[in-house]
C-alpha positions in Angstrom: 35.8 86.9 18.1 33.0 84.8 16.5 33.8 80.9 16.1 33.0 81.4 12.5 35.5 84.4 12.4 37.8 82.1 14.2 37.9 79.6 11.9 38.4 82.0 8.9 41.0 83.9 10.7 42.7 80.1 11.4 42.4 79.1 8.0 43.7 81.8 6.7 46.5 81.8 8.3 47.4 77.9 7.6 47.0 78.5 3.8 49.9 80.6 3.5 53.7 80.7 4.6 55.0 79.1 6.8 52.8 76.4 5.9 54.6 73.9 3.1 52.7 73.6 -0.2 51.1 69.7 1.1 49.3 71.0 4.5 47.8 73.9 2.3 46.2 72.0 -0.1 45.1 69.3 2.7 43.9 72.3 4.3 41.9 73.7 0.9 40.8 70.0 0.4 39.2 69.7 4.0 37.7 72.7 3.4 35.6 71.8 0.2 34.9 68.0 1.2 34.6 67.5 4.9 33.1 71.5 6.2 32.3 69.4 9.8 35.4 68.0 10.2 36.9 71.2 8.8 34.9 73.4 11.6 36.5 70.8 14.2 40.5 71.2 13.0 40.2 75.1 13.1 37.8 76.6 15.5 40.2 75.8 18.1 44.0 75.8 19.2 44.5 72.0 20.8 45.9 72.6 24.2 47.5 71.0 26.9 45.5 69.0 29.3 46.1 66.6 32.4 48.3 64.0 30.3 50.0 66.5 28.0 48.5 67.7 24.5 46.6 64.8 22.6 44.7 65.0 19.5 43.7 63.6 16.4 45.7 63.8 13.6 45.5 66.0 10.8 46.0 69.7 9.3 44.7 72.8 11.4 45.4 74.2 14.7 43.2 71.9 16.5 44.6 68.7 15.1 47.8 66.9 15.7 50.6 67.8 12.9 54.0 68.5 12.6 53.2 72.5 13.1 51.3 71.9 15.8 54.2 69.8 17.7 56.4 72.4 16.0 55.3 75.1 17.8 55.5 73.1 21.1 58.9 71.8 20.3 60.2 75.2 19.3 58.8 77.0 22.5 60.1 74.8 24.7 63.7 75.3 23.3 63.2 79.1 23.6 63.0 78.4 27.4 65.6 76.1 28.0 67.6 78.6 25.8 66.6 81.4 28.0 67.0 79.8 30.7 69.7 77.6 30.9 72.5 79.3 29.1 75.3 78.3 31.3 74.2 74.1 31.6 74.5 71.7 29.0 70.9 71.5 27.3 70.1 68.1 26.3 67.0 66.4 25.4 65.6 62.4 25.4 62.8 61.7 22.4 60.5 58.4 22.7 58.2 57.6 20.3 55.0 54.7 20.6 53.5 52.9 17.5 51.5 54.6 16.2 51.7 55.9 12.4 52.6 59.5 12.5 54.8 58.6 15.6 58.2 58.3 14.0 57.6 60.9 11.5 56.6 63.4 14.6 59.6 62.4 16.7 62.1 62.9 13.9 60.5 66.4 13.1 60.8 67.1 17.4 64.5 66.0 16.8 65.3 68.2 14.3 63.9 71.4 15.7 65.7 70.5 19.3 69.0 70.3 17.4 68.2 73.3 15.2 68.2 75.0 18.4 71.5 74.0 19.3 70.2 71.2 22.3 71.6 68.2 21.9 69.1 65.3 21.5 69.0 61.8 22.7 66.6 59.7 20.2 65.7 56.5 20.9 66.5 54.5 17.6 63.2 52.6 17.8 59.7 53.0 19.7 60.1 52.5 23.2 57.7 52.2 26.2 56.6 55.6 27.8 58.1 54.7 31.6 61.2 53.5 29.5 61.4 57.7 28.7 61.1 58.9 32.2 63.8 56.5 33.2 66.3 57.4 30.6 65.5 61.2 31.0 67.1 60.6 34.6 69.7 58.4 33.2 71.7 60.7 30.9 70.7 64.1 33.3 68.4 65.4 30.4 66.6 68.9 31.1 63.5 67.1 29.1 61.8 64.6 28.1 59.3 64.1 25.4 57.6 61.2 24.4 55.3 61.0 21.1 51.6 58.5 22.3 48.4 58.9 22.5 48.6 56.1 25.2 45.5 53.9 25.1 42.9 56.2 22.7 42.0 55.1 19.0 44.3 54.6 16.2 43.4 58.5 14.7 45.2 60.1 17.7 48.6 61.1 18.6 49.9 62.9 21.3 53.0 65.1 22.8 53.8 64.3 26.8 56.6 66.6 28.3 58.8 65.2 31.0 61.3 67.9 32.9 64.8 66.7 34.7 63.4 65.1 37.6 61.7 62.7 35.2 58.1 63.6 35.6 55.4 65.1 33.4 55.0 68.9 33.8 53.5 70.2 36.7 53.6 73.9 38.1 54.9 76.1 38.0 57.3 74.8 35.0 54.4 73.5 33.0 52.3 77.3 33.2 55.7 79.0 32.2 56.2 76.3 28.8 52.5 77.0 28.1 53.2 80.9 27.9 56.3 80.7 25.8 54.3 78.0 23.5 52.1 80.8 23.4 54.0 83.3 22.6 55.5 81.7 19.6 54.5 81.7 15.6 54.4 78.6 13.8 57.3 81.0 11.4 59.4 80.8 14.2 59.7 77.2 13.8 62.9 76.2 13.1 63.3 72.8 11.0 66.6 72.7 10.0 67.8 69.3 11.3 71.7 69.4 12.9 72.9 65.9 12.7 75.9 66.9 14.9 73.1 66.9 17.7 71.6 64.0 17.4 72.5 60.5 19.1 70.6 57.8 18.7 70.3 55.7 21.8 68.9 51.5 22.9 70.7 48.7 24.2 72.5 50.4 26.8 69.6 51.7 28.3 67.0 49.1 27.7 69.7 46.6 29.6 69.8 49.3 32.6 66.3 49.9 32.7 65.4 46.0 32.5 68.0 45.4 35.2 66.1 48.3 37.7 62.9 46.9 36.7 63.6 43.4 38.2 65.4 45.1 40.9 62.0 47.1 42.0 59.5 44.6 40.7 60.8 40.8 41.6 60.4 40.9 45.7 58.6 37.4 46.1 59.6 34.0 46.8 57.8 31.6 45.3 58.2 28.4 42.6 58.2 31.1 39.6 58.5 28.1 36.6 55.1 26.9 37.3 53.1 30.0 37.2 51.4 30.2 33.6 51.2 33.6 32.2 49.7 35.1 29.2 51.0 38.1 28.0 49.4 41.1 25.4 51.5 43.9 24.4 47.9 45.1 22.1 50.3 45.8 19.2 52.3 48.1 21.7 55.9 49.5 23.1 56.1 46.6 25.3 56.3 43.7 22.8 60.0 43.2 23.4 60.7 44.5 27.1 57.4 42.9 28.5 58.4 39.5 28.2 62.0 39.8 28.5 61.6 41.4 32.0 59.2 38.4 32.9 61.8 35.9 31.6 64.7 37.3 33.1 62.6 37.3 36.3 62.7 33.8 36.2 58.8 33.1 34.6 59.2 31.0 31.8 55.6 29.2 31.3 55.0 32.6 29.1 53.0 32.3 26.3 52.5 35.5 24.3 49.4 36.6 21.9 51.0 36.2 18.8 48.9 38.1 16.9 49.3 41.6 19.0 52.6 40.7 19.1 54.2 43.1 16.4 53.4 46.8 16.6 50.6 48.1 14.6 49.4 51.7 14.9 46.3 50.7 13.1 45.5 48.1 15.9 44.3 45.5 13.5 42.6 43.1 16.0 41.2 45.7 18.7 38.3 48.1 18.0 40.3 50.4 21.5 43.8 49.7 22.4 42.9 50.2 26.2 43.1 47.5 28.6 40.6 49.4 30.6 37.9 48.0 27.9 37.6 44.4 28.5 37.2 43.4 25.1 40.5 44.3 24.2 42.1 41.5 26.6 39.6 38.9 24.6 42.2 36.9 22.6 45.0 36.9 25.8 41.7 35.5 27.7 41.4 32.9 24.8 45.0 32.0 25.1 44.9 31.8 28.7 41.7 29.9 28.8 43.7 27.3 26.0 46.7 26.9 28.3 44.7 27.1 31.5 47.1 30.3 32.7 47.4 31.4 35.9 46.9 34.8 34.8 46.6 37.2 31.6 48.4 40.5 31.7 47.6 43.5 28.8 49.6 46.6 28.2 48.7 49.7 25.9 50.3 50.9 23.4 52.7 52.8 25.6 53.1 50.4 28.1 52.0 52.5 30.6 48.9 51.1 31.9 48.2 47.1 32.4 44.8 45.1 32.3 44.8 42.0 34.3 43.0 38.7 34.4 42.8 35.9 37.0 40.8 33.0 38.1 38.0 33.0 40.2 36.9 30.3 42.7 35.5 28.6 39.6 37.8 28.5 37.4 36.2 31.2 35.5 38.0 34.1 33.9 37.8 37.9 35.5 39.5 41.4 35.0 40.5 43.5 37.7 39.9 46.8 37.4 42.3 49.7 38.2 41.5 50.1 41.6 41.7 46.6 42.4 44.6 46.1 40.8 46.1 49.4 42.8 44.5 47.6 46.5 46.5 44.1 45.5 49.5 45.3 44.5 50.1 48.1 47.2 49.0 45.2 50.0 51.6 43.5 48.6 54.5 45.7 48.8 53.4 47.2 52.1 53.2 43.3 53.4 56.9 42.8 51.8 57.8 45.9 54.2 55.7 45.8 57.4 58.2 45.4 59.6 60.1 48.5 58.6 57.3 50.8 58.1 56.4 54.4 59.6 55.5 57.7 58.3 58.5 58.2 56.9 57.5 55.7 53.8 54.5 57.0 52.2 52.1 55.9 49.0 50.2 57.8 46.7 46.9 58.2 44.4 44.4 60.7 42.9 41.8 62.1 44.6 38.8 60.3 41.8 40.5 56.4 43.0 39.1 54.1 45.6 38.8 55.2 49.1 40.1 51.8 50.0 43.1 53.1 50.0 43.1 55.3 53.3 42.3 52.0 55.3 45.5 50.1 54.1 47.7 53.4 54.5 46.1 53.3 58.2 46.6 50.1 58.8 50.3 49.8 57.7 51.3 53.4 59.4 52.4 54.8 56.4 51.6 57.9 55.2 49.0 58.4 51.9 49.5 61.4 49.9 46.5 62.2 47.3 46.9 64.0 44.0 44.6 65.8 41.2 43.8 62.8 38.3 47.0 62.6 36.1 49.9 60.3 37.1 52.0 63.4 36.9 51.3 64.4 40.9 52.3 61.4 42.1 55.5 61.5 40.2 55.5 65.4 42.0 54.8 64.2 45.5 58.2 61.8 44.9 60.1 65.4 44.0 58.4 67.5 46.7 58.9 65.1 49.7 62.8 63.4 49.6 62.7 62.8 53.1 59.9 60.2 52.7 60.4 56.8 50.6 58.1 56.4 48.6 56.7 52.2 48.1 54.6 52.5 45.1 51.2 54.1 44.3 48.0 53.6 41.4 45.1 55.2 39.7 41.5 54.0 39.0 43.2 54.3 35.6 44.9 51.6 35.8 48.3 53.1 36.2 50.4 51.7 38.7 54.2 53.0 39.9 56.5 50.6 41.7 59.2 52.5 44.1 60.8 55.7 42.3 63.6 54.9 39.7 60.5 55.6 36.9 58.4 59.0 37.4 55.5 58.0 35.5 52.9 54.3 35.9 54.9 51.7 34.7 53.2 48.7 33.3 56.2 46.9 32.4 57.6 46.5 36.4 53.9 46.1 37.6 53.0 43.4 35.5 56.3 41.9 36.9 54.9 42.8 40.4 51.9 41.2 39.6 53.3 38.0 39.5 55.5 37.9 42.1 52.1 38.0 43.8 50.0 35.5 41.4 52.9 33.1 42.2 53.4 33.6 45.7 49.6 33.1 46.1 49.8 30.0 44.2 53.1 28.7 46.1 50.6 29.3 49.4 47.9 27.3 48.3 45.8 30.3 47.7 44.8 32.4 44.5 44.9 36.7 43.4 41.6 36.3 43.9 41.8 35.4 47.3 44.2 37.6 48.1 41.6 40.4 46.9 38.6 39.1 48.7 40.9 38.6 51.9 41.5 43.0 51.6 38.0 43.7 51.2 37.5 41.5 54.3 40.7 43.6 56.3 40.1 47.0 55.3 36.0 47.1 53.7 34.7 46.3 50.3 35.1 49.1 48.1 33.3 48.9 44.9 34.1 51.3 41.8 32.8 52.1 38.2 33.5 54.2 35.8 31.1 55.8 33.7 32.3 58.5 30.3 30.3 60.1 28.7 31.1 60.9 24.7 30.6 64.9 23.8 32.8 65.3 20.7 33.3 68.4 18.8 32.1 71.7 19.7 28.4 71.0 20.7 30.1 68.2 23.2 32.7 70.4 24.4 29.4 73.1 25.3 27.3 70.2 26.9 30.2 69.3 28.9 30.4 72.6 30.1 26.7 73.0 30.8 26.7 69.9 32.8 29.3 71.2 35.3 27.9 74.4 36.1 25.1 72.9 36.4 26.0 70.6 39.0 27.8 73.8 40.7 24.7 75.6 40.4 22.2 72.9 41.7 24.0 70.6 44.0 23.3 66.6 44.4 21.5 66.2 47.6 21.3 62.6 47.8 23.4 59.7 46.7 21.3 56.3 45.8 18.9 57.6 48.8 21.5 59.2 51.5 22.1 62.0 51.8 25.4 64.2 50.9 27.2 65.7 53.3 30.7 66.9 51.6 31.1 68.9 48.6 34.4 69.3 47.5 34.8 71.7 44.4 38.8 71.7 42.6 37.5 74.9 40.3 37.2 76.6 43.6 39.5 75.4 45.5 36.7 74.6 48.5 35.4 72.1 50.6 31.5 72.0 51.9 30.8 70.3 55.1 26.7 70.3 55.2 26.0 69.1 58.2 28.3 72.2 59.5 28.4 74.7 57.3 31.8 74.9 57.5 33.7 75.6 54.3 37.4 74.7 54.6 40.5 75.2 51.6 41.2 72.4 49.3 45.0 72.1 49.2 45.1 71.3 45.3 46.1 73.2 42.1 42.5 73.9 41.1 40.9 71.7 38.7 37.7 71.4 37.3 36.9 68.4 39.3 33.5 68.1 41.8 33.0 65.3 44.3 30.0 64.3 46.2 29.7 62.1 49.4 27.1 61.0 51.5 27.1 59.7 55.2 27.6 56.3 54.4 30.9 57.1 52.4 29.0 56.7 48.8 31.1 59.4 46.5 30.7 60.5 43.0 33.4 62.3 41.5 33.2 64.3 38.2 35.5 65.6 35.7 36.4 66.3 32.0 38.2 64.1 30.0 41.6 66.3 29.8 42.7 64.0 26.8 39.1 63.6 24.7 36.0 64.7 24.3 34.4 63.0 27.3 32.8 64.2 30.8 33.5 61.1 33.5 31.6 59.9 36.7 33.7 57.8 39.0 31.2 56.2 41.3 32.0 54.5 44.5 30.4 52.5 47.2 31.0 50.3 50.3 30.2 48.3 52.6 31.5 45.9 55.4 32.4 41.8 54.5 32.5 40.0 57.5 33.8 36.6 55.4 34.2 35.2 52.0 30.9 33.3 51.6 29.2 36.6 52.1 31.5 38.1 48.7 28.9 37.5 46.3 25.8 38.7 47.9 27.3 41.6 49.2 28.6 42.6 45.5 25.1 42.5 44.4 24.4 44.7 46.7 26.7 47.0 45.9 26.2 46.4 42.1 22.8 47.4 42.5 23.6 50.6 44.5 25.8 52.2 41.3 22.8 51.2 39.5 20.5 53.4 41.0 23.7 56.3 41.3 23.9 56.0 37.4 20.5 56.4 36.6 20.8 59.6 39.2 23.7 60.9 37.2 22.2 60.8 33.7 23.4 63.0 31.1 
């Protein structure tokens, strides 16, 4: 079928019953004012990508809407229906700040019960790790939680957790994706049973505060006189953030007033996403005032965490997700090094720093590597309960500390963060040194992330071009060396060029490629499974013999993604 017959067929479809009397005249008004944006909400079903489904919202089948969430909701009770008739079938429901979030979450709530599962709804947003835990807490088959995490204020999203309280993986997340498939928006039922529904809060935000210090607060150090700065941007973790850090025992907090109440509009941010620099400007104003220690920012889930410290200088910097993944897994493994073998193991994703092998090497544990999506790592703490698992990042800047949360927790690593910040400071010493000190121990790793906009349906073609282009035409050099691995997650295959030798890639496939050259330069690339984007995660390295060599040697490697960049673009 045509796209144009697509979106006719689409359109027609969403101007008649089931569809209420307001979405059909959205839908007719779209039509006649806005044909591009039209084109965009109905040439398409939105689907389910590495973080869940995530959209924008609005009417049509490739916008985010109470149909569209409907159909999800109402297929995934037709399998725990199907499937579970002899267990009691319950469900937990979060919900971020955003402005459709409430509104979606009670319309999830009321086809769950209408289904006869009983429903646990948290009374008020709530932080996404906050879900997982709960989801474990009161033995729920699922979990879903209504964010868009960190994207603009005109999306929403839809993340399913199962019972072991991690996001959907295989084979359960195929076998939802079918029966979501399989059913019509008229099979939706809405009619809301109250005798299913409990809200839940205290209990659980007390038990989940009380783990979170349990898992997070491992340091000894003079807590009261580290200086802290926290952001929730207008986020979930406005309330839990700072009591965790309080009841920790850091009270020189200070607090960014004005993100300090939820907004789903993000009033004083143009991106709610601590990966973006200039969203942490007014905690690195505040901190700069009170001459803090340390800024911390979390997104509006309170999943991932941006974090600034002090230089040699006195100057102001940000980590970025793989540093703040290096610091805080050196950490915990230091906290355990006397206990450690292969039994304890950490994880990460297969586009994050390479640093990581060395410190897994060095502390004999064992490393386990996922596809991109905090949802493997939360797997690889299912698949393997004879190993503990210690904690585990993303370049994303997602971090996990120990296993009572399946997803990145930014409320327990900002905590962890600390405890390090302070212990540094109780020794004399600063974060920063304590990061300059692991590029000296295990090799200077340096990482950048480059995406690359392609919005609507041109984009999602030019994405699509680029990667089979880069299948079809291989990189043979990276910044002037040349590649010797090609490993390809669409096929499942690993090239060795200086072999020949083609060995099996042990992932789910994934449309994924990585390049790397005999000096250990990589480029990965992949499509945004959330939004319109292709990214290039580029990484190089080099040895640092001492700390007076750090700056030289980081313009050295500046330089090199430079020149990678400029080879890479599109």
């Amino acid at each position: 079928m045509s796209e144009e017959n697509l979106i006719d067929k689409n359109c027609s479809v969403w101007t008649s019953p089931p569809f209420d009397h307001n979405t059909i005249s959205k839908v007719n008004d779209l039509k006649k004012n806005n044909i591009k944006d039209f084109n965009d909400s109905f040439y398409s079903d939105l689907s389910f990508g590495t973080g869940g489904m995530r959209g924008i919202v609005g009417v049509g089948p490739n916008r985010v809407n109470k149909y569209t969430f409907g159909r999800n909701t109402q297929g995934i009770s037709n399998y725990i229906n199907k499937n579970f008739k002899n267990e009691f079938k319950s469900v937990v429901i979060a919900y971020d700040c955003r402005n459709e979030s409430e509104f979606l979450a009670n319309k999830v709530t009321e086809i769950f019960s209408a289904n006869n599962i009983k429903v646990f709804l948290f009374s008020s947003l709530r932080p996404t790790p906050e879900l997982s835990y709960a989801l474990v807490k009161l033995n729920c088959l699922c979990g879903i939680v209504l964010t868009a995490s960190h994207n603009p204020p005109e999306y929403n999203g839809y993340k399913v957790y199962w019972k072991d309280g991690g996001q959907i993986v295989p084979p359960i997340d195929e076998k939802l994706i079918v029966q979501i498939k399989d059913t019509n928006y008229s099979d939706i039922k809405f009619k809301r049973n109250d005798k299913l529904i409990e809200l839940i809060d205290q209990n659980i935000d007390d038990s989940f505060i009380k783990d979170s210090i349990k898992n997070g607060k491992i340091g000894t150090s003079n807590r009261n006189k580290y200086k802290i700065v926290f952001t929730p941007l207008h986020g979930t973790s406005h309330l839990i953030g700072p009591k965790v850090l309080k009841e920790a025992g850091y009270k020189n907090l200070k607090i960014v007033e004005e993100q300090a109440v939820p907004n789903g509009n993000f009033p004083t941010v143009k991106s709610p996403n601590p990966e973006d620099t200039e969203s942490l400007e007014m905690a690195l104003s505040l901190a700069k005032t009170n001459d803090s220690d340390i800024f911390i920012g979390t997104d509006p889930d309170a999943d991932r965490l941006g974090i600034g410290i002090k230089d040699d200088y006195g100057k102001y910097i940000t980590l970025n997700g793989n540093q703040i993944m290096i610091v805080l897994t050196e950490y915990l493994l230091s906290k355990n090094k006397n206990d450690l073998n292969q039994s304890y193991f950490i994880g990460s994703t297969v586009v994050s720093t390479p640093m990581i092998k060395n410190l897994a090497k060095a502390y004999n544990v064992d490393l386990k590597i996922g596809l991109t999506g905090f949802k493997w790592i939360a797997k690889m703490i299912n698949d393997y309960p004879n190993q503990k698992f210690i904690g585990g990042g993303e370049e994303s800047y997602g971090y996990l500390v120990g296993d009572f949360v399946r997803d990145k927790d930014a409320i327990t690593s900002s905590l962890l963060a600390c405890e390090l910040g302070s212990e540094c400071k109780s020794n004399g010493e600063s974060l920063y040194d304590y990061l300059i000190n692991c590029y000296i121990k295990y090799g200077f790793f340096k990482e950048r992330l480059v995406s690359v906009e392609k919005k609507g349906i041109k984009g999602l073609s030019e994405i699509k071009d680029i990667m089979i282009g880069l299948r079809n035409k291989p990189i043979n050099t990276l910044a002037g060396t040349e590649v010797i691995l090609i490993q390809d997650f669409e096929k499942s295959e690993q090239l060795n060029l200086k072999t020949g030798l083609k060995s099996v890639l042990e992932f789910p496939k994934s449309n994924v490629l990585i390049f790397e050259s005999k000096d250990g330069t990589r480029v990965a690339i992949r499509p945004s499974g959330t939004e319109p984007k292709i990214k290039f995660y580029f990484s190089v390295n080099m040895k640092l013999k001492s700390k007076k060599m750090f700056k030289i040697s980081n313009k050295i490697l500046e330089k090199k993604i430079d020149v990678l960049v400029n080879e890479f673009k599109f």
